[in-house]
N, C-alpha and C positions, 0 to 999 in steps of 0.2 A: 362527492368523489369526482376527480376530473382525469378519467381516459384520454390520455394523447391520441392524434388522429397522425398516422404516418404514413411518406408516400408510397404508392403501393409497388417501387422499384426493390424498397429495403428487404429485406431476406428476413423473412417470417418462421416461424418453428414451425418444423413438420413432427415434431416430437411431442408436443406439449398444449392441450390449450388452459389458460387458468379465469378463472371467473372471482370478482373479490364482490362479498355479498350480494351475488346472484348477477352481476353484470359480465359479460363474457369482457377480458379487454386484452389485446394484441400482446403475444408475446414475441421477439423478434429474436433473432438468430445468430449466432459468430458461431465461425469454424471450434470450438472448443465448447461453448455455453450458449442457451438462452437466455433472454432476459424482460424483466417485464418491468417499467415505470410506469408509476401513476403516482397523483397526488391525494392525503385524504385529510379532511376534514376531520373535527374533534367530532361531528354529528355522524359522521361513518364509522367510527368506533364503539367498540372494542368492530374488528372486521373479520369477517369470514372468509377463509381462501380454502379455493377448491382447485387442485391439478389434478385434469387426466392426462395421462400420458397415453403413447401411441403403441408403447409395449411393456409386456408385459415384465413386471418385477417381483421378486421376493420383498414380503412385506418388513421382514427382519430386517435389510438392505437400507432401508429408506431412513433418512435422517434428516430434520430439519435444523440446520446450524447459523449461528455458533451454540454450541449445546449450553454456553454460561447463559444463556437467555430465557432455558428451560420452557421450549415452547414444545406443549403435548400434541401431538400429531394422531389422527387415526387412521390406517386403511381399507379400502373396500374396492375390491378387484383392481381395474387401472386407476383407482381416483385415491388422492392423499387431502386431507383435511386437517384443518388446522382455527383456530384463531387467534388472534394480535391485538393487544388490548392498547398498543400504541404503532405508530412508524414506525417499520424498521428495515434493515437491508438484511436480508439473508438468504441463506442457501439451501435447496430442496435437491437433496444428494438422495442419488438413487444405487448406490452400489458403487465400488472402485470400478470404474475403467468407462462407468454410464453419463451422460451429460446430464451435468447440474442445469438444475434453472435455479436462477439472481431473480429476486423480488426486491425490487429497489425500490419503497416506498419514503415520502417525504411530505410537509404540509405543503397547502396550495403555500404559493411566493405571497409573502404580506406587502411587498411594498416593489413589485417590479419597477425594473427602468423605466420612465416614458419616452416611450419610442421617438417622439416627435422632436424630442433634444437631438442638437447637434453632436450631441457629446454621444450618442448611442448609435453603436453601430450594429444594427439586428438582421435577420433573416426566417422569412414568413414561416410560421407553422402549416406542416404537410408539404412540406417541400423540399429536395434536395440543392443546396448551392454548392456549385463546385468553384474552387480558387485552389492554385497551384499553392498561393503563400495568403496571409493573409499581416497586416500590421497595426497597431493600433501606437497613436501619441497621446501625451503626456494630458490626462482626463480622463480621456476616451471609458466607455463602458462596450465591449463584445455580450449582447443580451439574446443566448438562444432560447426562443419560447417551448414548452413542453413539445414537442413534435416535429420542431425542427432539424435537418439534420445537417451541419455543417462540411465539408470532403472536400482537405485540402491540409494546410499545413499553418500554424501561427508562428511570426517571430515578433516578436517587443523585444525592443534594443532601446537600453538607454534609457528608460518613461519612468515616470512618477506616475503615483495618483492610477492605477491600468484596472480596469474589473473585465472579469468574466464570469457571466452567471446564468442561469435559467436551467431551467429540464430537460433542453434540447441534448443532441448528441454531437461529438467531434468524430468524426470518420475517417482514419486513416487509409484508406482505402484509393485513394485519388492515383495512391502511390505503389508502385508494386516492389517487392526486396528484387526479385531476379531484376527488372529494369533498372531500380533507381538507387537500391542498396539499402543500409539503415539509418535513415531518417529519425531525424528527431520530431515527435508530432506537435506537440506544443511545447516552445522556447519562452522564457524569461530571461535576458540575459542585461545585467548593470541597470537592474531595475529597482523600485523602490516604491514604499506603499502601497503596496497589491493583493490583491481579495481574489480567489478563484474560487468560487462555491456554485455545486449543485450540477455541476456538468458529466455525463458519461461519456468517454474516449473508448473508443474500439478499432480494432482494426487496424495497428500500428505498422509500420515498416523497421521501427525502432524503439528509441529511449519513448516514453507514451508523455513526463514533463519534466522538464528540467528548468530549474532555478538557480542560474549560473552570476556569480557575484551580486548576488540581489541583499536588499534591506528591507527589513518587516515586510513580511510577506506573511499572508492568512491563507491557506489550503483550509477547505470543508466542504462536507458531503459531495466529495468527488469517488464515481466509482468506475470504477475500467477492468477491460477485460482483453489482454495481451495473450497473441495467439503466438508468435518467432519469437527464437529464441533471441535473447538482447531486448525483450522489449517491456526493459525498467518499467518500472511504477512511478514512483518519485524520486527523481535525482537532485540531490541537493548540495550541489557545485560548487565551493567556494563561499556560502551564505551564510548570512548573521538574521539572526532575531526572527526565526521561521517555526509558525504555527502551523501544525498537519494535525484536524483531528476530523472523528468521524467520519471512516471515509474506507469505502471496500475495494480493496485492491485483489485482481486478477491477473498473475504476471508468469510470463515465460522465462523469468527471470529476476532479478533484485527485486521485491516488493517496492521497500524505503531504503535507499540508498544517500551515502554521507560520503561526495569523494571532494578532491582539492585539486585542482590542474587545468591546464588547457584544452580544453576538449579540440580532438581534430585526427587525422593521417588516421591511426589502426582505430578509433574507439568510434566515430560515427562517419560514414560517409559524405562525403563533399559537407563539410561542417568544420569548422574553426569557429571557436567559440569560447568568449574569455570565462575561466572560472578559479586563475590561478591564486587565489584570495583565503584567509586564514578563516575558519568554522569556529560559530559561536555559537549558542544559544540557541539551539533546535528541539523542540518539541514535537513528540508526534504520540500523540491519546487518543482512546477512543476507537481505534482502527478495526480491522478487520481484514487479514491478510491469505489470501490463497495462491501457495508460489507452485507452479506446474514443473516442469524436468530439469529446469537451469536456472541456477542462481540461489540465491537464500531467501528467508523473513524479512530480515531485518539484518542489514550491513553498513560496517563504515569500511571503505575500503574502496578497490586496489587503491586506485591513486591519488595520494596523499603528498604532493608536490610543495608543502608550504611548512610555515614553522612550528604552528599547533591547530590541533581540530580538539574541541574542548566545550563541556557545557550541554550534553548530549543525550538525551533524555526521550527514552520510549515507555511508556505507561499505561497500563487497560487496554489490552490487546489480545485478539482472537484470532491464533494463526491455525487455520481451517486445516491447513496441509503443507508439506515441505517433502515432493513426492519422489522427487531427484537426487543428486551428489552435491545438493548443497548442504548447508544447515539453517538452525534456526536462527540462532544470537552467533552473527558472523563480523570479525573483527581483522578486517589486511590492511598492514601498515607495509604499504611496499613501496615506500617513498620516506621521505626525511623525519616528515612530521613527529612530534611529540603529543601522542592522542593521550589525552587525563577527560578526567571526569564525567562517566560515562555511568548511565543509570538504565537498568533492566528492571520493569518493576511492573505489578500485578499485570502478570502476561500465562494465558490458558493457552497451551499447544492439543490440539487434536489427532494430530499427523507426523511424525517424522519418519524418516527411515534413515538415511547415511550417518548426517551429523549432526547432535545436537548443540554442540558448541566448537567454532571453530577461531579460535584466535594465534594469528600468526603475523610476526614478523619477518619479512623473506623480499625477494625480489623476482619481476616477472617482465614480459615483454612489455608490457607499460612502463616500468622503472625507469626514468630517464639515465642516461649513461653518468657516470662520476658521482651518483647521486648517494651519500652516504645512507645508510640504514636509520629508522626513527625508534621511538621507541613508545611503550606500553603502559601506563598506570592510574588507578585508582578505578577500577571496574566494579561495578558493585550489582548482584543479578539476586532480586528479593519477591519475594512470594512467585514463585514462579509454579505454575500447575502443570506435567505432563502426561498425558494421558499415554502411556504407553503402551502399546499391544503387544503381542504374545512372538512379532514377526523381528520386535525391536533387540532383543538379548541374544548379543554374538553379534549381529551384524552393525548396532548403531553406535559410533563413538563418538568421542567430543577429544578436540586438540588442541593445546595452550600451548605453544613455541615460540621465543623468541628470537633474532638474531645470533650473536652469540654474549658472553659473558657483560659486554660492554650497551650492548642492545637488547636491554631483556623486558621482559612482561613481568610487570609488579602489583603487588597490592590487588587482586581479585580477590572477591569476597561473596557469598552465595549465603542467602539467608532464607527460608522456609523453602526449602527444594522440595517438591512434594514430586512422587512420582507414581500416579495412580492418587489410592487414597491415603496413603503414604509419607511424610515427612524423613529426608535420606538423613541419617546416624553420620554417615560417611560418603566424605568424596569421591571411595574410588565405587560408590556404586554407580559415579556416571561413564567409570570407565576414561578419566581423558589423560592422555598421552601427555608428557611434558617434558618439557628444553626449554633453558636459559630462559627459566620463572623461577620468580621469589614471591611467597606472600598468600599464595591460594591460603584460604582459609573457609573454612564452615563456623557461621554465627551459630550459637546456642540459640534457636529460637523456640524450645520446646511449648514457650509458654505466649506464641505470638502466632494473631490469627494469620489463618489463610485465606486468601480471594479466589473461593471458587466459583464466586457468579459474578457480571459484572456488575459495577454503580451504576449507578443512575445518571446516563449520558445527558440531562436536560441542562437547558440555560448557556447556550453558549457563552463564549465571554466575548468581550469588545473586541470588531475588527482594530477600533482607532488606538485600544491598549489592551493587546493581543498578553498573554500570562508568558513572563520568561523564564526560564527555566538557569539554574545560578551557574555559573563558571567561576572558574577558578580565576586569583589578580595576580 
């Protein structure tokens, strides 16, 4: 097992402490969540975790999530136990309204950077560097070691070939919203070839990554934990050919976001930033999503400034919560665009309350002015699992609208809707609202399974031939 050693300025849980097979190891603290990394060996497996907390809970309350991972927990006064027969990221929820602790576990690094290359640019474990901005060129690898903790801002403009990896953390903090407004924490922008794996981002002022006309790009095992509201998960700008998997996102907003346009004036502060480039080919599996009071799960939308966003694929996904006025599977086309082929597929919801589907064509103070209306089609949302509670009927809707007659939303298609243990007969049990749609239909799946646990997330696939996911010619 390898416990990070952190500096002793970073903000520690006063909440929580956790010990994983009998070793106490540092759990650290954000305004919303604690968190704990460490790395484990196949010889520290299956691993024991033990959390006591600092107060007292109902033992009913306590859930270790995502529940498709089916990990049996047991309690005994303040301490919650558990064991993990492999890595993995999850959440030890103590009741609505109580702060989660994140266990972010991952193997040791098999083949770290060697520091000593030019091409690596690193910063010491147990240590805080502060830089206003931070850049790297075309090679370059940004290698933070388990414990280090990075507090400043990255932008890559322009580069090939850019890596960022290790166990350390990215700190948004350098920055503050009342002083400097909302920042983007870390930038990709007209880049290409690019690997982000195994970093935690907290503490953002803003968007927490954005991948603004980028090419083949690999996101994994990235986990963040966004406390202001606007402060995205993953934005993905105007990009073609983008891998996002495994990877636990905590956001005050968009978990995974899919927009098209110019970043800049109302959407990030002091920030111009090209992204006005046509969507291809986006994947994102494996996930693991907890959206707090603003924003959705999973969105393509608002602004869609180009002439298709297409190729759109979210797969094996655990949305923990959706505890605000957003929804889960959110779709605003408030721009020109023509959004086709768009896949929902074996995706578990734990949580929602407002909405669980929201797709809309409409215009909003992003819509650039003269910009004509876009349009909707071929949406297709399958095996989908919602755990619904008792607080959800009457108050939870889902909305299909499109522009008008000449702009409308077509061809959505919903196949093993399960809601509870459940498979839905009919659509209007979701309740959604509809304008200028054609096409909703429910698949006969009587006789096709459902995903109510996840697969088996092993074997990544090749950064250098990353899996595309098809679009439409």
């Amino acid at each position: 097992m390898i416990p990070y050693t952190y500096p002793r300025s970073l903000p520690r849980s006063t909440t929580f402490e956790l010990r994983i097979n009998g070793h106490p190891i540092d759990a650290l603290a954000t305004g919303v969540a604690d968190f704990v990394i460490a790395a484990l060996s196949d010889t520290d497996l299956p691993a024991c975790i033990e959390v006591t907390a600092s107060i007292a809970f109902p033992a009913t309350d306590v859930v270790v999530r995502p529940r498709s991972k089916n990990i049996v927990h047991e309690c005994e006064g303040c301490i919650v136990r558990f064991t993990l027969a492999r890595v993995e990221k999850v959440s030890i929820d103590f009741g609505y309204g109580r702060r989660p602790l994140y266990l972010f576990l991952s193997p040791p690094e098999e083949a770290p950077p060697i520091v000593e290359k030019e091409s690596v640019v690193t910063f010491p474990a147990g240590q805080i560097t502060e830089m206003p901005l931070l850049t790297l060129e075309d090679g370059q690898t940004l290698y933070l070691p388990g414990g280090a903790v990075f507090k400043g801002r990255i932008h890559v403009k322009g580069r090939r070939d850019v890596r960022i990896c290790g166990h350390g953390i990215i700190d948004g903090s350098y920055y503050t919203r009342d002083l400097d407004g909302s920042l983007p924490l870390v930038v990709m922008e007209s880049c290409s070839d690019i690997l982000i794996e195994g970093i935690t981002l907290v503490r953002p002022t803003g968007w927490m990554l954005v991948l603004a006309a980028c090419v083949d790009v690999t996101v994994r095992d990235l986990r963040q934990i966004g406390e202001v509201v606007s402060s995205d998960g993953i934005d993905v700008v105007g990009s073609r050919d983008v891998l996002i998997e495994d990877c636990f996102l905590h956001n005050n907003d968009d978990c995974v976001v899919v927009k098209a346009f110019e970043i800049g004036g109302m959407n990030l502060a002091g920030s111009l930033i090209h992204g006005r480039e046509n969507v291809e080919n986006i994947l994102v599996r494996h996930c693991t999503l907890a959206n707090w009071t603003a924003g959705n799960a999973v969105e393509i939308g608002h602004e869609l400034s180009v002439d298709h966003v297409r190729g759109i694929v979210f797969q094996d996904i655990d949305v923990l919560h959706v505890h605000g006025h957003g929804a889960v599977f959110s779709l605003h086309n408030y721009g020109r665009a023509l959004v086709e082929d768009v896949l929902f597929e074996d995706i578990r919801i734990e949580h929602c309350f407002d909405k669980f589907i929201d797709f809309r064509i409409s215009r909003s103070r992003y819509t650039p002015k003269n910009e004509p209306p876009g349009c909707i089609r071929g949406i297709v949302l399958r095996n989908i699992v919602w755990h619904r509670d008792h607080y959800c009927p009457g108050y939870t809707t889902s909305l299909i609208g499109g522009w008008d007659e000449h702009h409308r939303i077509e061809d959505v298609s919903f196949e093993n809707i399960r809601l509870n243990d459940r498979v839905i007969e009919d659509l209007e049990e979701l309740e959604i609202h509809q304008r200028h749609c054609t096409g909703l239909r429910l698949v006969d799946s009587a006789s096709a399974p459902v995903q109510l646990t996840a697969p088996d997330r092993g074997c990544p696939i090749s950064v250098a031939s990353p899996l595309r996911c098809p679009s439409s010619t």
